[in-house]
C-alpha positions as CSV (number, residue, x, y, z in Angstrom):
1,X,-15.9,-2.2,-0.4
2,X,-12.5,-3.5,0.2
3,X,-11.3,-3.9,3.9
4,X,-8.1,-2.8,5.1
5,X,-6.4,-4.1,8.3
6,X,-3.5,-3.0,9.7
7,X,-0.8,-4.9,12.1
8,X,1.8,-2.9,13.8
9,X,5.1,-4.5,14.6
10,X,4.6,-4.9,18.9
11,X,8.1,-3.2,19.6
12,X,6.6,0.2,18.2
13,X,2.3,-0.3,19.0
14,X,1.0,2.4,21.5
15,X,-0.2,0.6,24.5
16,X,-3.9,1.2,23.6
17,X,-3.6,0.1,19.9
18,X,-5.2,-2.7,18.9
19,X,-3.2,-5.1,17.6
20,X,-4.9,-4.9,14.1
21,X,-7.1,-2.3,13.0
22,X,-9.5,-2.2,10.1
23,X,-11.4,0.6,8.1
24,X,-13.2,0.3,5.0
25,X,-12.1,2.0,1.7
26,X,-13.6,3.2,-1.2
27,X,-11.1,4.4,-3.9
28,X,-8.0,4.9,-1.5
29,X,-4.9,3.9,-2.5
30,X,-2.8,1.7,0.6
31,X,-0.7,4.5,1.5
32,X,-4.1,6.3,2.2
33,X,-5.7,3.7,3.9
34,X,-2.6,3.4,6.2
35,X,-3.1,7.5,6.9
36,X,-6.5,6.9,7.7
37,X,-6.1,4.2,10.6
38,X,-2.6,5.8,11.8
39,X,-5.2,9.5,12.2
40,X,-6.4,7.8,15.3
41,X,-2.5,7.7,16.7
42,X,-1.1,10.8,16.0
43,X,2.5,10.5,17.7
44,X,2.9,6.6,16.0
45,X,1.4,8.2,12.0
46,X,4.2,11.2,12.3
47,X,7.0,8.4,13.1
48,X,5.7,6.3,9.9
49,X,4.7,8.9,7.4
50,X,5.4,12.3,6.6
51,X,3.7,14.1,3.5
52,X,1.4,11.0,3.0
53,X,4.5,9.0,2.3
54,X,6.7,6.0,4.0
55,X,9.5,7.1,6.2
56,X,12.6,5.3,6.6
57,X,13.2,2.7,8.6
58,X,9.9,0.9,8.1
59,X,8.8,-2.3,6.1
60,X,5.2,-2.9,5.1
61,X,4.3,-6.4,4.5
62,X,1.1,-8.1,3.0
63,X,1.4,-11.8,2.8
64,X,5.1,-12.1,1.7
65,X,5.7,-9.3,-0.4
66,X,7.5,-6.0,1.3
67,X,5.0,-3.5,-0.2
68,X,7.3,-0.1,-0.3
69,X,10.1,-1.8,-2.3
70,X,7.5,-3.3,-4.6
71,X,6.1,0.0,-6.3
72,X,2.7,-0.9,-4.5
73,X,1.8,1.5,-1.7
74,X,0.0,3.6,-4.4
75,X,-2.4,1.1,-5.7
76,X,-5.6,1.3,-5.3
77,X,-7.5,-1.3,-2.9
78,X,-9.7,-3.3,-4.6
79,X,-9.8,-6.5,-2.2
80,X,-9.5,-7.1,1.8
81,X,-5.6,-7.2,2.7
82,X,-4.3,-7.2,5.9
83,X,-0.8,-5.5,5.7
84,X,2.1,-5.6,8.7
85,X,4.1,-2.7,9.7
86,X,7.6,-3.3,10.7
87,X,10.6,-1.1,11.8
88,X,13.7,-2.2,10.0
89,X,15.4,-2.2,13.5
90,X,12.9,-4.9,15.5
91,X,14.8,-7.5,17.0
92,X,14.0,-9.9,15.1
């Protein structure tokens, strides 16, 4: 079963978040998998999604590709990725 792992940009990381976090899925789409490890930080999942989908402001990264602008937070996970998510406004 595919692993997902999730990085959260520093400027926006509760204090006792790891800085990646990984769960296993089995027929979850990456916008699922992303609600599933965000359950665990309640404030940080209602700033990032709403109605099991992105909210503005935020980039989600695997590898190069930006994820939301891509068509590909719906697909299902069918290898390990490790995905990065970034508010628009970080500081470079």
């Amino acid at each position: 079963m595919p692993i997902l792992s999730v990085e959260v940009h520093p400027s926006i990381r509760p204090d006792k978040m790891p800085s990646v976090v990984e769960t296993v899925l089995k027929n979850h789409t990456i916008i699922e998998g992303i609600d599933l490890v965000l359950s665990e930080f309640k404030d940080l999942k209602i700033q990032i999604l709403s109605g099991g989908k992105l909210n503005p402001g935020y980039l989600i990264f695997s590898e190069k590709t930006e994820l939301s602008s891509m068509g590909l937070l719906d697909m299902i996970l069918d290898k390990d990725i490790l995905i990065k998510i970034v508010p628009i406004l970080h500081g470079g």
